[in-house]
C-alpha positions as CSV (number, residue, x, y, z in Angstrom):
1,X,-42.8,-38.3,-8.9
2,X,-40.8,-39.9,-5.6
3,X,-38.7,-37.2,-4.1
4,X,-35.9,-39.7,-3.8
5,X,-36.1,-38.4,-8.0
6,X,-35.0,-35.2,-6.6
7,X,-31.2,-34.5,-6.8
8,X,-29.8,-33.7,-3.5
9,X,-26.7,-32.6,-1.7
10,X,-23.8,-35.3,-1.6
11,X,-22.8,-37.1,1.5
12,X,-19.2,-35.6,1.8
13,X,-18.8,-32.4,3.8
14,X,-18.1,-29.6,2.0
15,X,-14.8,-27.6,2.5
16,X,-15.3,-24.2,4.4
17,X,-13.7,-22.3,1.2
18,X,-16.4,-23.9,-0.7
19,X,-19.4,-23.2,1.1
20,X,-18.4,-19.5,1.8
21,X,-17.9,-19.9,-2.1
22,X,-21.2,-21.1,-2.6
23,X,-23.0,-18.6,0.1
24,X,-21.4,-15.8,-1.9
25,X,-22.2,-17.1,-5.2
26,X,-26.0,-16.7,-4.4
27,X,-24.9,-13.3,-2.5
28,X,-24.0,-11.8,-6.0
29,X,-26.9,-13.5,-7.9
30,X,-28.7,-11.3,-5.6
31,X,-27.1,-8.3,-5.7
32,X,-27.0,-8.5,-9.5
33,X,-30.3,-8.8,-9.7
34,X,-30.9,-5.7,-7.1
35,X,-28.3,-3.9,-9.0
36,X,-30.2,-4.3,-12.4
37,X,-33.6,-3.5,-10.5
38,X,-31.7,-0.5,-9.1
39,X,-30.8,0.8,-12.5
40,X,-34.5,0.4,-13.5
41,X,-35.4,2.9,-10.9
42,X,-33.0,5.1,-11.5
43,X,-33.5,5.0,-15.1
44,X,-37.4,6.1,-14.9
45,X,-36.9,8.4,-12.3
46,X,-34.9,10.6,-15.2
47,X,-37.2,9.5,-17.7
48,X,-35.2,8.1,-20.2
49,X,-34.8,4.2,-21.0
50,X,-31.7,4.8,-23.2
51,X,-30.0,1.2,-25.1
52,X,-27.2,1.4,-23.5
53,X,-28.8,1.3,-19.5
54,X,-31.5,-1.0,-21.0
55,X,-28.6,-3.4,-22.2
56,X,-26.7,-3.1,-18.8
57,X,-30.0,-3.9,-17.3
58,X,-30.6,-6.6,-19.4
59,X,-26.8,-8.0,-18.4
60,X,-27.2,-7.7,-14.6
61,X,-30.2,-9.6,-14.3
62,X,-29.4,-12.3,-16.9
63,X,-26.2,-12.2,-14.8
64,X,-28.3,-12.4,-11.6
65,X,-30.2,-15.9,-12.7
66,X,-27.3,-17.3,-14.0
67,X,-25.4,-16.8,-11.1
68,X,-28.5,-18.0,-8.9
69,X,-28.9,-21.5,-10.8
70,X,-25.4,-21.8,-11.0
71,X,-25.2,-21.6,-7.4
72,X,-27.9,-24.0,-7.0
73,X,-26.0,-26.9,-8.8
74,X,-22.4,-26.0,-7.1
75,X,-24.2,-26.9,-4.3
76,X,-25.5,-30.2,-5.2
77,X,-21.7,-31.2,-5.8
78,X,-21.8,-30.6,-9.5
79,X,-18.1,-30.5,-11.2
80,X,-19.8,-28.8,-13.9
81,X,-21.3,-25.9,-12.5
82,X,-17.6,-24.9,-10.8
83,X,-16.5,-24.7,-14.9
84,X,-19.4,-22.7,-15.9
85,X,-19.6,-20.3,-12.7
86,X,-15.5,-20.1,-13.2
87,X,-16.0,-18.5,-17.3
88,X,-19.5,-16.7,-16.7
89,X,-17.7,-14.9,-13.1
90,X,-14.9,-14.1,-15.5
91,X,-16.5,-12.6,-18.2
92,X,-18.8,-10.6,-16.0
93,X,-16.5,-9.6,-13.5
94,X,-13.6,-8.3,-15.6
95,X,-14.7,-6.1,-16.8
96,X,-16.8,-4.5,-13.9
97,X,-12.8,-4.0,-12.5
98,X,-11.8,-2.3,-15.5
99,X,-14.8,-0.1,-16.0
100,X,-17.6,0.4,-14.1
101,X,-16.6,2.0,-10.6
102,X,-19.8,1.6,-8.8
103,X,-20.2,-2.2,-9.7
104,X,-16.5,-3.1,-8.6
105,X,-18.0,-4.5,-5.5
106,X,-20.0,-6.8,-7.2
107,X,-17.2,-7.7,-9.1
108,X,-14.6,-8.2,-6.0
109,X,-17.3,-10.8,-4.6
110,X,-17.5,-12.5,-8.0
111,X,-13.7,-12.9,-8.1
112,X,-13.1,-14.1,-4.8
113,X,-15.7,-16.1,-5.3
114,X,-13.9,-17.9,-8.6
115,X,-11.1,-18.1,-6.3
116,X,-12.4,-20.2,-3.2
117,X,-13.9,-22.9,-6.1
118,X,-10.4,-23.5,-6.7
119,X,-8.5,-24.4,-3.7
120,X,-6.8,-27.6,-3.2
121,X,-9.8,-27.9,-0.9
122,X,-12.3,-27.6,-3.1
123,X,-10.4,-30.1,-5.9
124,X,-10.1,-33.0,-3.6
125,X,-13.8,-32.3,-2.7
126,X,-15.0,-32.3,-6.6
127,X,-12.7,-35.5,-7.2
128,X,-14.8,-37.4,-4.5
129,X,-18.0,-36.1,-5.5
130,X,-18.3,-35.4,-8.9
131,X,-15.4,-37.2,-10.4
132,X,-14.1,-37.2,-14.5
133,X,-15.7,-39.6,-16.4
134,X,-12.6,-41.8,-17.1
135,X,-11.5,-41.8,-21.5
136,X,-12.0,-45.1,-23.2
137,X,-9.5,-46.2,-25.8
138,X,-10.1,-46.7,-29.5
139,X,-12.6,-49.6,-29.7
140,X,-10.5,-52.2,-31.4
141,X,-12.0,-54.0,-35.1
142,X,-14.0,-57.1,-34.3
């Protein structure tokens, strides 16, 4: 294996909104993860592993390695990755607002987070770096 096989980091320099973005990103993978790890304590110090706190375990660290490979491939310039951070930082995150006081912080990072991916900024940058495949036509009959 040649490490030129590796992917690496594009050329471009990356928009401040971005990398903050990105920094935070792998901020909240953490802190999911630490959050879930967190609940494990406090779950055996009672000593009772109820479904529910199991299944809000089982959330924040699935959350936590999503959020930390995720991370990983925004920063490697991948248009991709801004799409799937945007719906999974949605879906984790709204709900954290609504419901869960003590986990609002994780979800205010997550949201401000969405937001910076999707400054003008930040478009211009993904256009240059990771741009649309371009649509091809109908192939016409030979």
């Amino acid at each position: 294996m040649n490490i030129r096989d590796f992917p690496r980091r594009p050329d471009e320099p990356v928009p401040g909104g971005l990398l903050i973005s990105q920094l935070l990103w792998v901020l909240a993978g953490v802190l999911f993860l630490g959050f879930g790890a967190f609940l494990v304590y406090e779950q055996t110090q009672r000593g009772s592993l109820d479904l529910a706190a199991m299944s809000l375990v089982a959330l924040l660290l699935a959350a936590g390695v999503a959020f930390g490979v995720l991370a990983y491939r925004l920063f490697l310039g991948q248009r991709s990755a801004r799409a799937q951070l945007t719906w999974v930082g949605l879906i984790a995150a709204l709900p954290m607002v609504l419901r869960m006081g003590r986990y609002s912080i994780l979800a205010a990072i997550v949201l401000f987070s969405v937001a910076l991916m999707w400054v003008p900024a930040s478009n211009r940058y993904f256009k240059v770096v990771s741009p649309k495949p371009r649509k091809r036509g109908p192939v016409p009959p030979r």
